[in-house]
C-alpha positions as CSV (number, residue, x, y, z in Angstrom):
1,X,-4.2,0.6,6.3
2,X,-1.2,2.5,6.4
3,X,-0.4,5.4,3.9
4,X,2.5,7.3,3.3
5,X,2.2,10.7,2.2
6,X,3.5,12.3,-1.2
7,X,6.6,14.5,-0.3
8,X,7.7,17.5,-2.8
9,X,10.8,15.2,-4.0
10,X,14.2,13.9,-2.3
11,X,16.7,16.2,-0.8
12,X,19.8,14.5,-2.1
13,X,19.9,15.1,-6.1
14,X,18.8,11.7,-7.1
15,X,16.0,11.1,-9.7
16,X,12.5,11.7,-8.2
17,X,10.6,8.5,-7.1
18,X,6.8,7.8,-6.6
19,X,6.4,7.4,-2.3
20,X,6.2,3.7,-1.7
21,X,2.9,2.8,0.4
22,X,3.1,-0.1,3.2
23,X,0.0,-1.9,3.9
24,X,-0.1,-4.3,7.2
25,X,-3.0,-6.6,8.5
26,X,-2.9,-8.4,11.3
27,X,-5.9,-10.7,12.0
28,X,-6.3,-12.8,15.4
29,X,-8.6,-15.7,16.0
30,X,-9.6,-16.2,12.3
31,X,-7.0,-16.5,9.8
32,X,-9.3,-16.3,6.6
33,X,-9.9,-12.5,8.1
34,X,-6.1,-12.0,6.3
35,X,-6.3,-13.4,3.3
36,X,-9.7,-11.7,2.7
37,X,-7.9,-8.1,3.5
38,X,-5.5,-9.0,1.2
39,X,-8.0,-9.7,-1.6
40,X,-9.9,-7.0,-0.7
41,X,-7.0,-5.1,-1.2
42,X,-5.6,-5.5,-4.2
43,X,-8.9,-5.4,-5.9
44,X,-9.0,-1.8,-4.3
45,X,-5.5,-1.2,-6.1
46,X,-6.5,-2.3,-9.2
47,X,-9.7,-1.0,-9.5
48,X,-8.0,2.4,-8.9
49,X,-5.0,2.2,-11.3
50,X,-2.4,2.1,-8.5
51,X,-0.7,-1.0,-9.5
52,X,3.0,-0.8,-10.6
């Protein structure tokens, strides 16, 4: 999993905005591996409140 890291706020004057997180998986020779990230995944998110 990829995570960005919280920054103290944009440099340019425009309203603050919560730092977007980017998760990638890339499965070879079994394609159910993805869709089970996936799953796996968002029941992570919502389990922890982090859904929009």
């Amino acid at each position: 999993m990829t995570r960005t890291e919280p920054t103290d706020g944009p440099d340019d004057g425009s309203e603050e905005t919560e730092p977007t997180i980017t998760l990638t998986f890339m499965c070879v020779r079994n394609a159910g591996r993805s869709q089970m990230a996936t799953a796996f995944a968002e029941r992570e998110v919502a389990e922890r409140g982090l859904a929009d």
